[in-house]
N, C-alpha and C positions, 0 to 999 in steps of 0.2 A: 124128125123128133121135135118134139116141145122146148121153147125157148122159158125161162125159168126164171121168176125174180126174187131175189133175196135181199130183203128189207133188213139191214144188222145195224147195230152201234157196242160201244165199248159193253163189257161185262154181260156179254153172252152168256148162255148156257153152253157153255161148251161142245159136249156131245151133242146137243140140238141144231148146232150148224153141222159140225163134224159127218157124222153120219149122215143125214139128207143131202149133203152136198155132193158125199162120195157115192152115193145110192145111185142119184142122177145121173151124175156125169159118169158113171158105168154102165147104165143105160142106155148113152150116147146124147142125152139132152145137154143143150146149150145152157149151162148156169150162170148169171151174173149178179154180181153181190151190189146193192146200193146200199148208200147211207148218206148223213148229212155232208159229206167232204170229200171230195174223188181223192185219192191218194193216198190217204192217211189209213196206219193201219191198227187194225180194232183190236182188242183183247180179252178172251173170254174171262168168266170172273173165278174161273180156277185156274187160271193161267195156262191153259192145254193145249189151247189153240188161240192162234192169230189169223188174219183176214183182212187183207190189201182193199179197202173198198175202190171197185172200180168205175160205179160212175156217183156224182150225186144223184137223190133221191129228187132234188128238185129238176134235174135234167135227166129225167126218163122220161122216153114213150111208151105210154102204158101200154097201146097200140101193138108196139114190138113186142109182147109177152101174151104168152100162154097162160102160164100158172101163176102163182103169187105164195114163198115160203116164209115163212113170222118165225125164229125162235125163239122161245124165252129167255128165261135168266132177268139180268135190268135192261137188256137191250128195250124191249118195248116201251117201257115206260119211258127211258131217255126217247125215244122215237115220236111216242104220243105227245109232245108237244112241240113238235117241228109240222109245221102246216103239207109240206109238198108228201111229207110221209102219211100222213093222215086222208092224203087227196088221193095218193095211190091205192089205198087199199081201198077208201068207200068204193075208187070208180073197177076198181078190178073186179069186186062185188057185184056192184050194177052191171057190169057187162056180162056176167054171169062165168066169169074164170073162177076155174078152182083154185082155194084158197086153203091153206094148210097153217094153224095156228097151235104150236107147241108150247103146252104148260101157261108162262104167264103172258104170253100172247097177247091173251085176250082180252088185254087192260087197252091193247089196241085198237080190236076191233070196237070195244066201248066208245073209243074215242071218234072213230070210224062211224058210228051210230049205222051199225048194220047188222045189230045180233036181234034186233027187235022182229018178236015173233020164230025165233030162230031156237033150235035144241042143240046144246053145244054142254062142255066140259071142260076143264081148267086145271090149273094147280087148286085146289082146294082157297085160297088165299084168298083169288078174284073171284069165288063165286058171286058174294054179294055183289058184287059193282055189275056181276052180268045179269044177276036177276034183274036189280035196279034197272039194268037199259031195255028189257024188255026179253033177256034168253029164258027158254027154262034149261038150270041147268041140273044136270042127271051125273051123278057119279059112276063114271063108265071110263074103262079107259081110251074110249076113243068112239070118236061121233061122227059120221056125217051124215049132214045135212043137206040134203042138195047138191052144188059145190062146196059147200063151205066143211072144210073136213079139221075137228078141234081134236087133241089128243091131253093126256091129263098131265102124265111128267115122260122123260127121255125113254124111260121102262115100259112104255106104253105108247103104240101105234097103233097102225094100219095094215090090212094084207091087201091082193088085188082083188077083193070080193066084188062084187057087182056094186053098184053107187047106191045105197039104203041108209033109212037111220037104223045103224047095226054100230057093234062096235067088237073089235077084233084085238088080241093082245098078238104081238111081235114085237123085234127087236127097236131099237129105236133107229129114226129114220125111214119107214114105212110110211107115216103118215105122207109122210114128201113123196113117195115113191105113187101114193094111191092117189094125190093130186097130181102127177103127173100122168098116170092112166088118165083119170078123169078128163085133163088137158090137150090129151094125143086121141079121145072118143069126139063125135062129133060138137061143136060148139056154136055160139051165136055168132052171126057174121061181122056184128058190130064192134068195131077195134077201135 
């Protein structure tokens, strides 16, 4: 099975870790949570869920992961200006790992500078920041691109349809579920 990174800080989306984590690891994928401070434990911003971060974000190997999960909520934003979190997602991108980005996400990958040229979907909120870096973005509840799989809010995912720019409505937590297919199909060798 596919090993699983989950990039989080304080004031998650709740549901947007919640579900993709349990999706995963029912699956049988190896999931681990990073952030800026091994130890310390996060809190989503409806207070529903907590999350022990287990390693930092600065001391990962990208190398060791398969896929790469983003939930929104304020976590990304608190994220996008920590450098090692920003350096994990560009290089998961370029390695061509699937990359699952829920709701406001993708103030991330802006910061990531890897949505240019790229068709993706957001919370309504970030669209302008993602036109501005270069996505076109389409009101859909869910996108992928490539690898790169965006979904719009928690109500909105992924099925295991075949890897197209399609977009599918399911429960929340799919989208993670469809990066980890994407993850467990053949890949680039380069870790």
């Amino acid at each position: 099975m596919a090993r699983i990174l989950f990039l989080l800080a304080d004031d998650f989306e709740d549901v947007e870790l919640t579900e993709p984590y349990r999706r995963l690891r029912e699956r049988g994928h190896d999931v681990v949570v990073a952030g800026k401070e091994a130890g310390v434990t996060v809190v989503g911003k409806r207070r529903e869920a907590e999350q022990r971060i287990e390693t930092s974000v600065a001391d990962v190997d990208i190398g060791g992961f398969d896929a790469l999960v983003l939930p929104g909520g304020y976590s990304p934003d608190k994220l996008r200006t920590d450098d090692a979190a920003v350096r994990v997602v560009r290089t998961m991108v370029d390695r061509g790992r699937p990359v699952a980005a829920i709701c406001h996400a993708g103030s991330l990958l802006v910061e990531a500078d890897v949505v240019r040229g790229r068709t993706v979907t957001s919370w309504p909120s970030i669209r302008t920041d993602l036109v501005n870096a270069g996505a076109t973005w389409v009101d859909e509840p869910v996108v992928v691109d490539g690898r790169l799989v965006t979904s719009r809010h928690p109500g909105t995912s992924t099925t295991s349809s075949p890897p197209s720019r399609s977009s599918w409505s399911d429960p929340p937590g799919a989208a993670a579920a469809r990066t980890a297919t994407l993850a467990s199909e053949s890949q680039p060798d380069e870790r």
